[in-house]
C-alpha positions, 0 to 999 in steps of 0.5 A: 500500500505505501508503495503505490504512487497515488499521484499517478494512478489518480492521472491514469484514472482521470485521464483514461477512466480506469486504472490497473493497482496490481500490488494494492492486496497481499496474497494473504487477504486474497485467500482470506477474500477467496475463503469468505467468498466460499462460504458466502456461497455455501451459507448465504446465497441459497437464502437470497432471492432471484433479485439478489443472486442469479444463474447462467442455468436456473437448474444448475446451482454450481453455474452461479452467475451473479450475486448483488448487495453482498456488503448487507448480507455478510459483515466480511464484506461490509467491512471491505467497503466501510472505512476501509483502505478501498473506501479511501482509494475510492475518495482519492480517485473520485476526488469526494466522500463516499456516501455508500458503497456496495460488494457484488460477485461476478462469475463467467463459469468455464465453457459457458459464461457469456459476453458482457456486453459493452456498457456503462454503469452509470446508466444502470446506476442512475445517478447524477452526477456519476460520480461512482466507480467500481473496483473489479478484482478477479480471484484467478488469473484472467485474459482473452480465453476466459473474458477479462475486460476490455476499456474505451480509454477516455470514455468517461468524458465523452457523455452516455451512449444510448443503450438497449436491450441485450439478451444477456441476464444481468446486463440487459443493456448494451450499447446499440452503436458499439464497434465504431471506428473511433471505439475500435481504435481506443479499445484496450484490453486487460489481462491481469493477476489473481488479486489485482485490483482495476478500477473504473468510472461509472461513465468508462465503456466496458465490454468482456467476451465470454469464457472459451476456456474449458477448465477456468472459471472467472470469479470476481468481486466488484466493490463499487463506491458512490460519491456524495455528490452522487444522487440518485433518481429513485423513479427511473430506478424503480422503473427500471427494476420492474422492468428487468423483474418481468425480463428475468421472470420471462427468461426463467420460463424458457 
């Protein structure tokens, strides 16, 4: 932690709309968080509801795909993100306060796990302004074979895209005009490390193919932090969650 420069990965993230701290966990909290994550699975998850917790196939239970509001289920992770060193690097990027944060798990099971289609977070927050981030930390090594993620550097000034619908569960909005010239020419891709923390802005276009890979899964945890700035349209939220609740329900039914 004393080692980072966060002068320069304040830049990196301003000017690019995310940034790679590959050294700011030590191996040892990444097995803790491994071993947390494990027995949240085991212990709590079976008492979640489909809001909360949701499958690649609604009949198999080991194809976990996402899991939300983790931090309010589990005081492991509640205290990842409350007066934590994430919640400070989170102030220090964002330049203000955190008003509340929240921790989500992703996972792409091995062969199976779609495309995340390009989107960007802030129009599934609904805030403004979008002031908010998310740190993304992957449990096992992650590259093109199993999905790592692909940015649009310096997308985060260049206002929000219009979005649609997708027909990816848990992302059921996806950039309509993705694949532009100008995308293609600023894409990047990130390959990182087991334990690497990449952080990006709710405005940051991001995108991750699906798993090819036939043995490894990709498991991450997100921590996504909102300024105090921040405020949030609680009618297009609510809006909004009833209309992904009939999509899930429709998709549970095929």
């Amino acid at each position: 932690m004393q080692s980072l420069d966060f002068q320069k990965i304040k830049s990196d993230f301003d000017q690019d709309g995310f940034v790679l701290c590959e050294d700011f966990i030590s191996p040892q909290e990444l097995e803790d968080l491994k071993s947390n994550l494990k027995r949240f699975i085991v212990e709590i998850v079976p008492t979640l509801g489909s809001s909360d917790a949701f499958y690649e196939d609604s009949q198999d239970l080991s194809s976990l795909k996402q899991v939300f509001r983790m931090a309010h289920h589990d005081s492991f992770f509640h205290e990842m993100v409350n007066g934590s060193r994430f919640e400070k690097l989170a102030e220090i990027l964002l330049g203000e306060k955190i008003a509340k944060a929240e921790v989500e798990y992703f996972n792409k099971p091995a062969g199976i796990g779609k495309p995340t289609p390009p989107h960007q977070d802030a129009y599934y927050f609904m805030i403004t302004p979008p002031q908010a981030l998310t740190f993304w930390i992957p449990l096992e090594n992650v590259d093109a074979a199993n999905g790592c993620l692909h940015y649009l550097k310096g997308s985060h000034t260049k206002g929000m895209r219009l979005h649609g619908r997708t027909q990816t569960l848990g992302f059921s909005q996806g950039i309509v005009d993705y694949g532009t010239e100008e995308d293609l020419a600023v894409e990047t891709a990130v390959p990182m490390k087991a334990g690497g923390v990449l952080a990006h802005h709710a405005m940051t276009v991001h995108s991750a193919p699906g798993n090819h890979s036939p043995n490894r899964a990709r498991k991450v945890i997100g921590l996504v932090f909102f300024g105090e700035s921040a405020q949030e349209d609680d009618e297009a939220k609510a809006a909004y969650r009833e209309k992904l609740k009939a999509e899930r329900a429709v998709a549970a039914q095929n």
